[in-house]
N, C-alpha and C positions, 0 to 999 in steps of 0.2 A: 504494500500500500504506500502511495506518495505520502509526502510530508505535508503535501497541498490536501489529500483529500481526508475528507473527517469519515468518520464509519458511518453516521446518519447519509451520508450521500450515494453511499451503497447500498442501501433498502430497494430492493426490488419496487419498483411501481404500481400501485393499484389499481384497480376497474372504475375508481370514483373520478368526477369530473375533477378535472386540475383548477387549482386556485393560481391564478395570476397575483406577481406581486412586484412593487418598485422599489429597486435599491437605488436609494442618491449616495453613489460610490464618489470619495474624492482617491483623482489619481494623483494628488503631489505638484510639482514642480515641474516636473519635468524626465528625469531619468525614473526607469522604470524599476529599476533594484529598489527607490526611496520609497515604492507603493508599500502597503503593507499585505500580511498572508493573505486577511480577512477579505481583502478588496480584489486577488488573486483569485480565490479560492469564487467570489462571484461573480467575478468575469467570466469564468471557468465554466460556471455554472447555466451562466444568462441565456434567452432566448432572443432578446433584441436588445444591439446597447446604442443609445443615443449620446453621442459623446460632442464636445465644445471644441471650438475651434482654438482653444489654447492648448489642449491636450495632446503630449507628446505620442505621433500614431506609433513609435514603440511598444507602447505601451496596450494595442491593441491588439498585439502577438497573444495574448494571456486569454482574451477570448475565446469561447468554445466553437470547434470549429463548427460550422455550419450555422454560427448565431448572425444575423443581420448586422449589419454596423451602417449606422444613420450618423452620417454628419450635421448638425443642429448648429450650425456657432451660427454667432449673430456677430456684427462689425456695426460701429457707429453710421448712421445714414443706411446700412445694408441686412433689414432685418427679412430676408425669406424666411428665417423661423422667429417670430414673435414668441412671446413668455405664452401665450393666449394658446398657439399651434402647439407649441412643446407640450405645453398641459394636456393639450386635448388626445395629441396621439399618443403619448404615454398610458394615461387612464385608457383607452381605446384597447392598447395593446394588453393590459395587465386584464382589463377586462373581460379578454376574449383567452383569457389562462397563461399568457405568457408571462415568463420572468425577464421582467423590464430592467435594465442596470442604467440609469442617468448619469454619466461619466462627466464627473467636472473637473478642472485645473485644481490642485490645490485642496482644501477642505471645503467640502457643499458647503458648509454653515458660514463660511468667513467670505462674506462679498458674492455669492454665490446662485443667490435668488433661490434657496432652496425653500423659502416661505410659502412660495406662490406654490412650488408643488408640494407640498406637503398638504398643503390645503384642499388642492386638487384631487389630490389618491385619500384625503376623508370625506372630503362630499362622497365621492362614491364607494366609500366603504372598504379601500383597495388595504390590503396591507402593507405599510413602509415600513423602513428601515434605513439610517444614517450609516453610514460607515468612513469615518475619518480621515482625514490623507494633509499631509504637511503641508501647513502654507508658507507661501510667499515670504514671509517675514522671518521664518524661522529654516526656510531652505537658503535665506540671502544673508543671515547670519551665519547660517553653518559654512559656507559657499567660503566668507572673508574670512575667518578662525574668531570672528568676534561675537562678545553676547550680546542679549537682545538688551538684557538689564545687568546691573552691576552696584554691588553693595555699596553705598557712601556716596552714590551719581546718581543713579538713575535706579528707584524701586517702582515705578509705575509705565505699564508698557500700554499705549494707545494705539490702536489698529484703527486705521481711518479710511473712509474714501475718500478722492479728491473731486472725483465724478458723479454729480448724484443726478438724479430725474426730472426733466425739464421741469421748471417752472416750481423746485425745490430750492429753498436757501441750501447754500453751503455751508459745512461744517464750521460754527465758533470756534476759533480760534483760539478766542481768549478762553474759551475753557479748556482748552486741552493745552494748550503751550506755557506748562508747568514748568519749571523748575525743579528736578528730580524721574523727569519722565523720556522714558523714548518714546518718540513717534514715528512712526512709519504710513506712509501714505501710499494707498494703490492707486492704480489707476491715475495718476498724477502730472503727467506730462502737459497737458494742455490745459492746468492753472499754476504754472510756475510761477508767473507773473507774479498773478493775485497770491498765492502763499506766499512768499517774499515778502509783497508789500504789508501783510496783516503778521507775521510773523516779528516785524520787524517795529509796527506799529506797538504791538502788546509787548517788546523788548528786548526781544531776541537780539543777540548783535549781530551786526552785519556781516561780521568775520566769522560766525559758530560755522564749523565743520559739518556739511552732510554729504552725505553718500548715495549714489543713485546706482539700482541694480537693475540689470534688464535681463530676462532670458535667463533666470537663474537654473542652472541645469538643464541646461538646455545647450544644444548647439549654437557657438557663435555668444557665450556672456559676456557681457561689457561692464567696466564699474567707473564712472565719474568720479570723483572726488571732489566738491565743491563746497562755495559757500552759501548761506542766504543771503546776501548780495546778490552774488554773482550767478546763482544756478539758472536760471532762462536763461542766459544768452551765453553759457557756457555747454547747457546742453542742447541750443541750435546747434552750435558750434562742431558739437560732438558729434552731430542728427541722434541725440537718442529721444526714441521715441515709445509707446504705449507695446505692450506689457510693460512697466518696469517701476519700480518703488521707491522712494522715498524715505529715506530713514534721518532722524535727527535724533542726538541726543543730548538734552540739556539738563545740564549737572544741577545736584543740588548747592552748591557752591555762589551761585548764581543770582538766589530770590529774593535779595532784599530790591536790589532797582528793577530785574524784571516785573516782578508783580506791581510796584509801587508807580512803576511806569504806562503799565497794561491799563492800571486802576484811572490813572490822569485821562488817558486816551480816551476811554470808554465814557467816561462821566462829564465830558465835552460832546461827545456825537450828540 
């Protein structure tokens, strides 16, 4: 017996109707070794997997053969699959007995939209399951030999978007641009600008060190090194662009003029 497979997967089959069911599997980063067994093991198993256009097709070797593989990614301005389509064909498929696997970049739960379906497979009573896979922040730490957080600097880690849903404010700033906290920003490339300027408004200095990763594990990684100043027009410069993140970290060392300065800015708007 493999190491992959569990003895419940060997139970002969019954004469009863098959239950359909959705796993929102996360494949990681990028390299296919960093998946975990759990998410192996249901690939392995799946009957149709609809998987995201960031998802390394490596990683679709682990597949059973003869299961379906549906491309689903969406691109900014280029949604052939809407959240709306993706809901519907997956419920559709689980419905009709097949074991649905939703192959995301990374971990479903982190930036993921795994809400929308989750919600999806309970209106119609489907059975789900999560199964975790390393994100972005902690595959782009491991990537540079550095931590996410670090005792006497930085004890609060903030995961942020930088892109959120038309006609949605962006993430305050002033609340998360602490003094003792790393941040890391996904999706972040196209408000460099605007983080700089709000960054820098609530205290930050202009000189603070950040790091931008692209492509972590992935063919072809790139890492910036810059500052809040300078990072837009540093990473024109570079062309780096979307997948890639955002990481700051500001010491606690720091908080007596950051915040006292965040607090002046704020209480003038």
């Amino acid at each position: 017996m493999s190491f992959l497979t569990r003895p419940e997967d060997l139970t002969p089959a019954t004469s009863a109707p098959r239950k359909g069911k959705i796993s929102l599997v996360g494949a990681g980063p990028g390299a296919a070794d960093l998946m975990t067994l759990r998410a192996i093991r249901c690939l392995g198993a799946a009957d149709v997997v609809c998987y995201d256009r960031l998802v390394d097709l490596e990683v679709l070797a682990f597949a059973r053969p003869g299961a379906r593989l549906i491309a689903t990614g969406k691109e900014v301005g280029a949604h052939s699959w809407p959240q709306e389509r993706i809901d519907a064909f997956i419920t559709a498929e689980a419905l009709a007995g097949h074991h649905v696997v939703r192959l995301k970049s990374g971990d479903p739960s982190v930036f993921g939209r795994a809400g929308e379906e989750i919600e999806a497979a309970r209106a119609q009573g489907i059975a789900l399951e999560i199964i975790p896979g390393i994100t972005a922040a902690s595959a782009a730490a491991a990537a540079l030999c550095e931590p996410l957080t670090e005792r006497g600097v930085t004890d609060r880690l903030v995961l942020a978007t930088a892109t959120c849903r038309p006609g949605e404010l962006p993430t305050d700033i002033a609340e998360i641009a602490r003094p003792g906290t790393a941040l890391v920003f996904y999706m972040a490339m196209a408000q460099l600008e605007r983080l700089s300027a709000e960054l820098i408004r609530c205290g930050t200095a202009p000189d603070q060190p950040v790091t931008i990763a692209r492509n972590v594990e992935k063919a072809g990684p790139e890492t910036l090194r810059t500052t809040v100043a300078t990072m837009a027009r540093d990473a024109v410069a570079a062309a780096v662009t979307n997948p890639a993140l955002l990481m700051i970290r500001l010491a606690k060392d720091k908080a007596p003029q950051a915040r006292a300065k965040c607090a002046t800015v704020r209480a003038s708007i």
